[in-house]
C-alpha positions as CSV (number, residue, x, y, z in Angstrom):
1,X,38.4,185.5,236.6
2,X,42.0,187.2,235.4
3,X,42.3,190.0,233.3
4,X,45.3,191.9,232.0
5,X,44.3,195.3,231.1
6,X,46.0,198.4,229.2
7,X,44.4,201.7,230.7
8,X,44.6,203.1,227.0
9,X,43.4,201.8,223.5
10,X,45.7,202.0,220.6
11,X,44.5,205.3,219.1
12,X,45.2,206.8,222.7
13,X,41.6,206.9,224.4
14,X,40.9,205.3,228.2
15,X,40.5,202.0,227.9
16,X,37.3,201.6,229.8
17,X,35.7,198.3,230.1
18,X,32.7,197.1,231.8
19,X,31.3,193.6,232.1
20,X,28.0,192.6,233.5
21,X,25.2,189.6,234.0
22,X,22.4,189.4,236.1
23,X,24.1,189.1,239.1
24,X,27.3,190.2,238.9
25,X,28.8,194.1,237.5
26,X,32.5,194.6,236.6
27,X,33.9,198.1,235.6
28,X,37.7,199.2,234.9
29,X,37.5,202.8,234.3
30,X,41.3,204.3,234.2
31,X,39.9,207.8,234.0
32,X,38.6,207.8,237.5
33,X,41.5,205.5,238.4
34,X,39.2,203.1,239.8
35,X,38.2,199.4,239.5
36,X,34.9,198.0,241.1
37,X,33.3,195.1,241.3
38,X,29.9,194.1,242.2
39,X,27.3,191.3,243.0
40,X,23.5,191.0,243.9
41,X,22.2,188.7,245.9
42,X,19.1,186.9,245.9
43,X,17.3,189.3,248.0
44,X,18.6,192.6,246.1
45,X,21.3,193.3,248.1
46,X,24.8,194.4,246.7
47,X,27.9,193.8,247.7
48,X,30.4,196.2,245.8
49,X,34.1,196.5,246.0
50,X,36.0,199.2,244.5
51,X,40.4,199.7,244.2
52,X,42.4,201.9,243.0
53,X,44.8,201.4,240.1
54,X,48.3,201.5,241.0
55,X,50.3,204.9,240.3
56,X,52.4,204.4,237.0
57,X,51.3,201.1,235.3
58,X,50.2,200.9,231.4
59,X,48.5,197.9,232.7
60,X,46.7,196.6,235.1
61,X,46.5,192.8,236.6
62,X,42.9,192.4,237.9
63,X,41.6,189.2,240.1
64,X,37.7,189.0,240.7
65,X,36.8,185.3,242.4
66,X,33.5,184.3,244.2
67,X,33.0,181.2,245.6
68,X,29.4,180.7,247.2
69,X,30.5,177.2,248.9
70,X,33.6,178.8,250.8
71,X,31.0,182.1,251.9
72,X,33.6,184.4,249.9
73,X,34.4,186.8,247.1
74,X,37.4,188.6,246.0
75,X,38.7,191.9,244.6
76,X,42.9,192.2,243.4
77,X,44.2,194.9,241.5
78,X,48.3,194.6,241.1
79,X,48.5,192.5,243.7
80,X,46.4,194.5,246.3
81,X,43.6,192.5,247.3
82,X,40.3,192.7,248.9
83,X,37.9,190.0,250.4
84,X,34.4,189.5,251.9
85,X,32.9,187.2,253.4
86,X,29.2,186.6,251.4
87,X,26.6,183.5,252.1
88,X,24.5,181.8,249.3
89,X,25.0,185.3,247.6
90,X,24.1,187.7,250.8
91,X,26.6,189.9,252.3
């Protein structure tokens, strides 16, 4: 999933945005500077990444990918990216 995200609305407030499903959690939050991303396995277990945003962009380029046949998942924020290894949705 791409995103392409402005850390302020129009009228000048943070731009927070948070997405989630049953097993998966996605929050940009430009006031703490941060972007995490989440996923829960079958057994309960979570397996959470979290980036910074990159000093002096309006707007942010954000990558999340999964892929449950490869045993991966992925976190990229401007370019900087992140990934795990995950199995059938365990860690």
């Amino acid at each position: 999933m791409f995103l392409a995200l402005d850390e302020r609305r129009p009228g000048g407030s943070p731009n927070v945005v948070e997405l989630q499903g049953q097993q998966k959690r996605f929050v940009f939050d430009p006031g703490a500077r941060t972007v995490s991303y989440g996923m829960k396995s079958d057994s309960g277990h979570i397996l959470e990444f979290k980036k910074p945003l990159s000093p002096g962009f309006g707007r942010h380029q954000v990558v999340m990918t999964w892929d449950y046949q490869k045993g991966e998942a992925q976190l990229s924020v401007d370019g900087s990216y992140e990934k795990r290894k995950i199995a059938n949705g365990r860690e």
